[in-house]
N, C-alpha and C positions, 0 to 999 in steps of 0.2 A: 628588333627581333629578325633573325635569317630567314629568310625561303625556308632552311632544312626545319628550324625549331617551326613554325608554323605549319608546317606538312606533319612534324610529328605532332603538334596542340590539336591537328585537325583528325589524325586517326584514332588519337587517345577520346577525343570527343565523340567519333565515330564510332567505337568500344563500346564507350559508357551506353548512348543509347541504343546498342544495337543489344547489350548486357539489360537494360530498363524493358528494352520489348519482351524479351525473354520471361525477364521478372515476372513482370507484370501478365504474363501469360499465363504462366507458372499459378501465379496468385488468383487468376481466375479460376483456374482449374481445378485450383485445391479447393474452393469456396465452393464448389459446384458438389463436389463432394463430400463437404462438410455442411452445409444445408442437406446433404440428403441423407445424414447420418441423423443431424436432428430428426428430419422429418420420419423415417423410419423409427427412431427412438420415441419418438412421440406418438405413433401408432401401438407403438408395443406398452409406454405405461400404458396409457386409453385403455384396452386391451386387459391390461392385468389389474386397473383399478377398476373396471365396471362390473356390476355382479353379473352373472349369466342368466339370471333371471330374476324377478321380484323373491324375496325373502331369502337370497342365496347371497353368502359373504363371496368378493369378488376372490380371483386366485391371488393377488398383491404382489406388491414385489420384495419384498423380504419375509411375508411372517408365512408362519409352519404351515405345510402342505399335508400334514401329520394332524389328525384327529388327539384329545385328550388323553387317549388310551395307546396312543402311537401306531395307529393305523391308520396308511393312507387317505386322503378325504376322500368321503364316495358321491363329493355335490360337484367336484369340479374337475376339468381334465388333467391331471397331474404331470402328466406325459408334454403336454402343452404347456403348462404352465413352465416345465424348466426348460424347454425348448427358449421359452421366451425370455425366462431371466438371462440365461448363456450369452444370449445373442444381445442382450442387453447392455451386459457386462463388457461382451465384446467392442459393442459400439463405443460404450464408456472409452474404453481404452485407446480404441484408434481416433475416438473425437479430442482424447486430450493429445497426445501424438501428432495430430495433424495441426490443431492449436499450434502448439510450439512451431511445429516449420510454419504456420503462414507469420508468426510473431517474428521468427527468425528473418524470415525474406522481407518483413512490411521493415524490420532493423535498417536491413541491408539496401532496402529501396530509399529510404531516408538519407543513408550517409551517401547514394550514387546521388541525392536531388540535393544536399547541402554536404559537402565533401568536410566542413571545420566539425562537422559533428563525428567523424572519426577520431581527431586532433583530442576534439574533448574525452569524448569514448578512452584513447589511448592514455592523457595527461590523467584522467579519472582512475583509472585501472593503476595506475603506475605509483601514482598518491597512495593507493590503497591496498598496494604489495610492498610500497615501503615500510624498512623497520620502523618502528613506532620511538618516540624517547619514554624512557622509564617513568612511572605515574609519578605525578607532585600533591604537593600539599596544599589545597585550595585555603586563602586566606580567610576565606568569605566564610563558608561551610563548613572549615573545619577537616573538610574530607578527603580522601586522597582520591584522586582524577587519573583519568588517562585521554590520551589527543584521539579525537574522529581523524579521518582519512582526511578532509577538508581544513583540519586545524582549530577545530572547534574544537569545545571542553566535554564529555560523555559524564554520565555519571551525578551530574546534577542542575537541579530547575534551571533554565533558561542559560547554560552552557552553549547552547547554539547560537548564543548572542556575544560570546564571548573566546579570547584567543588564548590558547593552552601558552603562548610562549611566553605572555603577557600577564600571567594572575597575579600578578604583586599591585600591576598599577591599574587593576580595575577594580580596585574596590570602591563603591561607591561611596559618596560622601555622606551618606547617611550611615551607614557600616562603620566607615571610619568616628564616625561622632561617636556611634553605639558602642564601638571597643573603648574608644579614650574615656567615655561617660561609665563605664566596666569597670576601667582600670583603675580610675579615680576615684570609687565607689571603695572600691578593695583594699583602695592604700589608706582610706579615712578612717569609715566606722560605718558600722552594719547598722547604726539607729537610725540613720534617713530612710527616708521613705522613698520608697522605689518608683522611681517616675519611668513608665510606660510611653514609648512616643507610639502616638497614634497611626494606626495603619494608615499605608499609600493605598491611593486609590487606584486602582486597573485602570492601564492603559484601553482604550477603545481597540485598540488592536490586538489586544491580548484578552478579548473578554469573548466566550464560545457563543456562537451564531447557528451551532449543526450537531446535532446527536448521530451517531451509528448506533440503528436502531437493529441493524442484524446483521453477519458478517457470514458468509455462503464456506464451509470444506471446501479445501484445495483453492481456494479463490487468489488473487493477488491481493485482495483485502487481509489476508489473512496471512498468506506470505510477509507481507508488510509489517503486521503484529499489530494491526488493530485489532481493536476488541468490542465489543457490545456494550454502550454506556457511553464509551470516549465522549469528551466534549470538544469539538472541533473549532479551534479561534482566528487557525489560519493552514489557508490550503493552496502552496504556492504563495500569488500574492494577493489572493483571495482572502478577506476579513471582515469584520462585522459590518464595516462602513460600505461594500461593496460587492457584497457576495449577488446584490438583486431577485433577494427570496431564493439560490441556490440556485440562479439559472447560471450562473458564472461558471459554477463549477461542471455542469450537465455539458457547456460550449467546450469547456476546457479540456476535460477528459479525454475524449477521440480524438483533440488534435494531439495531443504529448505519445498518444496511442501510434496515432500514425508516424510523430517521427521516431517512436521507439525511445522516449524519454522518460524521464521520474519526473516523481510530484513529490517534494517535500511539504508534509504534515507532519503543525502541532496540534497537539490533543492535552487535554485535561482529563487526568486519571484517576481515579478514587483509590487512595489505600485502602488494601485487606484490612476489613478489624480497624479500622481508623476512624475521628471522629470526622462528621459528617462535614465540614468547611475542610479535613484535610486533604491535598490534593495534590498530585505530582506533575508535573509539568515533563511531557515525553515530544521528544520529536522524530519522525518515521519516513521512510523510503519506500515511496507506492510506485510501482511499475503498472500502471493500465495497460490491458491486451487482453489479447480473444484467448478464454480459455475453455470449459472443458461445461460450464453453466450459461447464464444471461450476461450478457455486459459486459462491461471492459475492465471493473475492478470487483465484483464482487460480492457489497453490502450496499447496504438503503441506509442512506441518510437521511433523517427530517432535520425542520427548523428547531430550532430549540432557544429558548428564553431564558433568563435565569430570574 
């Protein structure tokens, strides 16, 4: 390496943290702000869910300020009460607003402290503005598929395990038995008796460990398309064998938060109107980050057994 390129390695270095102090500034600043929008917002529900006195319904923050007969309430201050929603409302909106830029800057502080996560950042985006190829016809299921951005299979159970370029030579050898055992059934004679192969047993790593016991509006739990029920069997590379009572997933969260990462989650989903063993096998893109509620994603998870 020259003198020159090293004098340039050194002010590009020089940049970046003089760019990190900045940030990092920045991100104080906004926090300082965004805790005092909580702490104001939190003054103001207090406020509108306490009654103002024994046997008086408090002013709330959504229900009518209107008597049964539609006249104003004569127990509480009306005038007050929408002062307080307004600015309620308000706060709502600049605390989700501010959310996003400190998500945006913690992004951008990530890729200045690991520079290959831009690479991936960009190789990811680019995967996922490519044209698509035309859906095929999965051998397995019957069904016609289309390719994830990654090359995975969409469209059905456990496609995330498998390559859209490749569906001819993955079919399992039990599938394969199952069609020849079909087709040979069809060319004989319908008097034999139908032999049923006994179900496989769940993988350890495929059997749910966590419920989503509620999933928060506007949340990135929700963004995501989780739902209330899902049965969670793997989170990342978090699974029954090693979740630690959920504490894995609790350590794991703020750190993917801070570099501005996803978590891929499977879930087990119950059909609509379905019988009770039937079940879809879904896999989802969680983004953790500060948003607009509690936490970094959204919903409560418990332990779940089956």
């Amino acid at each position: 390496m020259t003198e020159q390129q090293q004098q340039q390695q050194q002010q590009q270095q020089q940049q970046a943290n003089e760019e990190e102090k900045a940030l990092r500034h920045s991100l104080a600043t906004l926090d300082v702000q965004k805790k005092s929008m909580e702490l104001e917002a939190d003054a103001i529900v207090s406020e509108l869910t306490t009654p103002p006195s024994e046997g008086v319904e408090p002013m709330g923050i959504d229900t009518p300020l209107v008597d049964h007969e539609g006249y104003p309430r004569g127990d509480v201050d009306v005038y007050r009460a929408r002062t307080l929603r307004q600015r309620f409302h308000v706060l709502k909106t600049d605390h989700k607003a501010i959310s996003q830029k400190i998500d945006a800057m913690l992004r951008h502080l990530a890729i200045l402290k690991n520079p290959q996560l831009k690479k991936q950042q960009q190789d990811e985006m680019a995967a996922r503005t490519t044209k698509k190829p035309k859906p095929k016809l999965d051998p397995i299921t019957g069904k016609w598929v289309v390719m994830n951005w990654d090359g995975t299979v969409a469209g059905v159970p456990g496609g995330e395990k498998r390559n859209f370029q490749n569906l001819s030579k993955q079919v399992s050898q039990l599938t394969e038995d199952s069609l020849m055992n079909s087709s040979r059934r069809d060319d004989s004679t319908q008097d034999l008796p139908l032999v049923v192969p006994a179900p496989v047993a769940a993988s350890p790593l495929e059997v749910p460990f966590a419920r989503v016991n509620a999933v928060a509006q506007e949340s990135p739990a929700q963004d995501a398309g989780l739902l209330e029920d899902d049965l969670i069997f793997k989170f990342a590379d978090i699974n029954l064998e090693n979740h630690n009572h959920l504490k894995a997933i609790s350590a794991l969260v703020p750190d993917v938060a801070g570099e501005g990462g996803s978590i891929s989650i499977s879930v087990k989903r119950r059909k609509p109107d379905a019988a009770p063993d039937d079940w879809d096998t879904v896999v989802l893109s969680l983004t953790p980050k500060p948003w607009s509620g509690r936490g970094l994603i959204g919903c409560h998870i418990v332990p779940y057994t089956s």
